[in-house]
N, C-alpha and C positions, 0 to 999 in steps of 0.2 A: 364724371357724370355731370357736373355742373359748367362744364366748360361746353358739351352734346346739346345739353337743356338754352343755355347762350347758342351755340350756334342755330337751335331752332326758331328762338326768338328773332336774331337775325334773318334768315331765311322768311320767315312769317311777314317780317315788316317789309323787306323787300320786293318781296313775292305774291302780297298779297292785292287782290284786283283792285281799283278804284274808278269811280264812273269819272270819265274826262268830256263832259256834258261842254257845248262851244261851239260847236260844227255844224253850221246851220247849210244845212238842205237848198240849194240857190234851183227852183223850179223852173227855171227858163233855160237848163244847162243841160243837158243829157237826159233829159226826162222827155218820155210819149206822151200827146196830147189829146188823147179823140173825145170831139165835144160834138155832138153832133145838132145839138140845138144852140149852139155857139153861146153858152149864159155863166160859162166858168173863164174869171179874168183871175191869167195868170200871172204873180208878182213874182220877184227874186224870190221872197219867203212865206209866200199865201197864195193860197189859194181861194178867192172869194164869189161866191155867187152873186151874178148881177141879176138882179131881181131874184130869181129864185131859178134852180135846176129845176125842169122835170124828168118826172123818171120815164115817162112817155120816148124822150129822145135816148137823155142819158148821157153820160161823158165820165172818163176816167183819165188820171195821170200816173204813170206806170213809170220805173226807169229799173234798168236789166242792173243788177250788181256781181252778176257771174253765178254760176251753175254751186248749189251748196253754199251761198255766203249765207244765210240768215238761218244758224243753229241758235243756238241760246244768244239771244239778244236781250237789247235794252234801249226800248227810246222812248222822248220824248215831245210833245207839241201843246198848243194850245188851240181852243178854237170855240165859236162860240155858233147860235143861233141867231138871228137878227133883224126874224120876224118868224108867225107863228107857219109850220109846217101841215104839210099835210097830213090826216090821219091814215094813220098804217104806212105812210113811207119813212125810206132810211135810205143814210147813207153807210158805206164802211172803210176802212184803214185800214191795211192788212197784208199779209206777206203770202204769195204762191210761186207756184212752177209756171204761170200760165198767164197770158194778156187778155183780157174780155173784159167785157161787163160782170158786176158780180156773179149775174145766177150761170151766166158759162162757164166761169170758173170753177167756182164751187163743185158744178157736175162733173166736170170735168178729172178732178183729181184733189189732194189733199190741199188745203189753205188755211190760215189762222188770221181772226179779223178783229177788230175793235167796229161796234155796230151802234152807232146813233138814230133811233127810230121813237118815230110818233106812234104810241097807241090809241088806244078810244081817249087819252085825256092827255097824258104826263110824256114826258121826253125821258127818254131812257137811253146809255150806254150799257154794253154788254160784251163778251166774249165771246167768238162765234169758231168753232170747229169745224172744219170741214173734212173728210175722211171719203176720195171720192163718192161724193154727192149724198152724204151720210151726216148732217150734221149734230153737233151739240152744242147747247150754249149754256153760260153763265148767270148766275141771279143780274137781275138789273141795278144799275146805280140813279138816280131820279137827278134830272138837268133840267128842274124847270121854268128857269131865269132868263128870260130874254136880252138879250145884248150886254150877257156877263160872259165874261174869258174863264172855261173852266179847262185846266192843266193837268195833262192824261200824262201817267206813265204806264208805260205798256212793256212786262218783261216776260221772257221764257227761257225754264234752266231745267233740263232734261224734257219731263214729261206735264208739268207747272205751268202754265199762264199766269198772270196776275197781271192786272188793271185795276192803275189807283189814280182817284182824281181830287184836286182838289179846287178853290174858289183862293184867289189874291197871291196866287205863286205857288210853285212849286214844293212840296211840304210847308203849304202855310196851313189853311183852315181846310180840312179833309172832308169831301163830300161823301165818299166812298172807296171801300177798297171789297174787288172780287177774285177770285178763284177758278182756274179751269184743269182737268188733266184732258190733255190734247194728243195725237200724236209729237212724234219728235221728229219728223221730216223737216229734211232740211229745204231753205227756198231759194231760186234766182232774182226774184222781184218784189219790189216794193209796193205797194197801189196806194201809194198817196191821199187818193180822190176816187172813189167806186161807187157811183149811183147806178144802178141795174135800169133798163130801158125797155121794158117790160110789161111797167107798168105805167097809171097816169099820173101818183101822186106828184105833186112838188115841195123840192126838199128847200130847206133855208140852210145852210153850214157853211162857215168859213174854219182854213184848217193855214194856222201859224207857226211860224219857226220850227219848223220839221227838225227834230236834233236826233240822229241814228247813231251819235259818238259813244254812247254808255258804254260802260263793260259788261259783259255776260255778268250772269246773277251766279256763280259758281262761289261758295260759301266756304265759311274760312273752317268749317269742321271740316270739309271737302279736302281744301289744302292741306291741314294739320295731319290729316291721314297720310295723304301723297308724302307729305315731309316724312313722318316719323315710318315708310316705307323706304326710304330711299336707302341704299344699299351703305352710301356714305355714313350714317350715322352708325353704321351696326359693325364699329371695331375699325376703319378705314379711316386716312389720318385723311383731312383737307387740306389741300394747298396754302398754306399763309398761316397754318397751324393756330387754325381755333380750337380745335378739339383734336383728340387721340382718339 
């Protein structure tokens, strides 16, 4: 028994996911560019508005990562404001089936977004559902510091969203963390950059170091089930004889 209990430990440390966060997203490589009021300068690892987007024109950067890659993900970026926006526009970050602007996509079919928008005062990030052209969204998190870097993690693990942000790095000083149940569709595309053209606001965002490297959010009670399922422990000797 104690030799079973040792081989699950092992297994466990082995086996168990870690985020390998490092891979930064280089925006001038494989990635679709449609600006159609030319005001988005594109870097290796930013995206930054010159002067300001509007949404009147509108522009997106999109790049295909194959049909069903984006199930349970996990990533990260930085990005800030860096003057004040328009009221009632936004921008959004987010994964679909589909290349558009946001509001075609959206209607279009199922998407999952991280949503930075001006209301009548405060600057708000959010969780945004899409279920063709059915949406729901998430409580807000308040972003209302002008030309501060605020560091969004954005995961999803079955039917879960969660968006956590924080101010001076990555789990340092936490602004906020939210909550969505979304579908669990899976995505071909990334959207980088999605300001809808639709409308006349003008957005302010710049969006950094794109890192898509994380590991899925799949949880170690998750694993410790699949272990203590596996056929091998129930009477079956292992190769190298840890256990009987």
């Amino acid at each position: 028994m104690m030799k079973r209990l040792a081989a699950i430990l092992v297994l466990l440390i082995f086996a168990a996911p870690a985020h390998a966060w490092g891979t930064l997203e280089d925006f001038t490589s494989g990635w679709n560019h449609v600006d159609d009021g030319d005001k988005l300068d594109v870097y290796a690892n930013a995206l930054v508005d010159d002067l300001y987007i509007s949404e009147g024109t509108g522009a997106h950067h999109t790049k295909s990562f194959g049909a069903e890659h984006f199930g349970d993900f996990s990533c990260r970026w930085y990005g800030q404001w860096d003057a004040a926006p328009s009221a009632w526009s936004s921008v959004c970050f987010g994964f679909a089936d589909e290349v558009d602007y946001w509001p075609g996509v959206m209607d279009a079919g199922d998407s999952l977004w991280v949503r930075v928008s001006k209301g009548a005062s405060d600057v708000v990030a959010d969780i945004v559902s899409e279920d063709d052209g059915s949406g729901t969204d998430s409580d807000d998190i308040t972003i209302n510091t002008e030309d501060t870097n605020y560091y969004f993690q954005f995961s999803r693990s079955g039917t879960t969203a969660t968006l956590t942000i924080w101010t001076g790095g990555y789990e340092s000083s936490q602004v906020g963390t939210v909550n969505l149940t979304t579908t669990n569709t899976t995505f071909e595309y990334c959207h980088a950059y999605n300001v809808r053209n639709d409308d006349a606001g003008n957005v302010h965002w710049q969006v950094h170091d794109l890192d898509l490297s994380g590991a899925g959010e799949e949880s170690h009670v998750g694993l410790l089930k699949q272990t203590l399922n596996n056929p091998v422990l129930h009477g079956a000797t292992l190769s190298g004889g840890l256990y009987e």
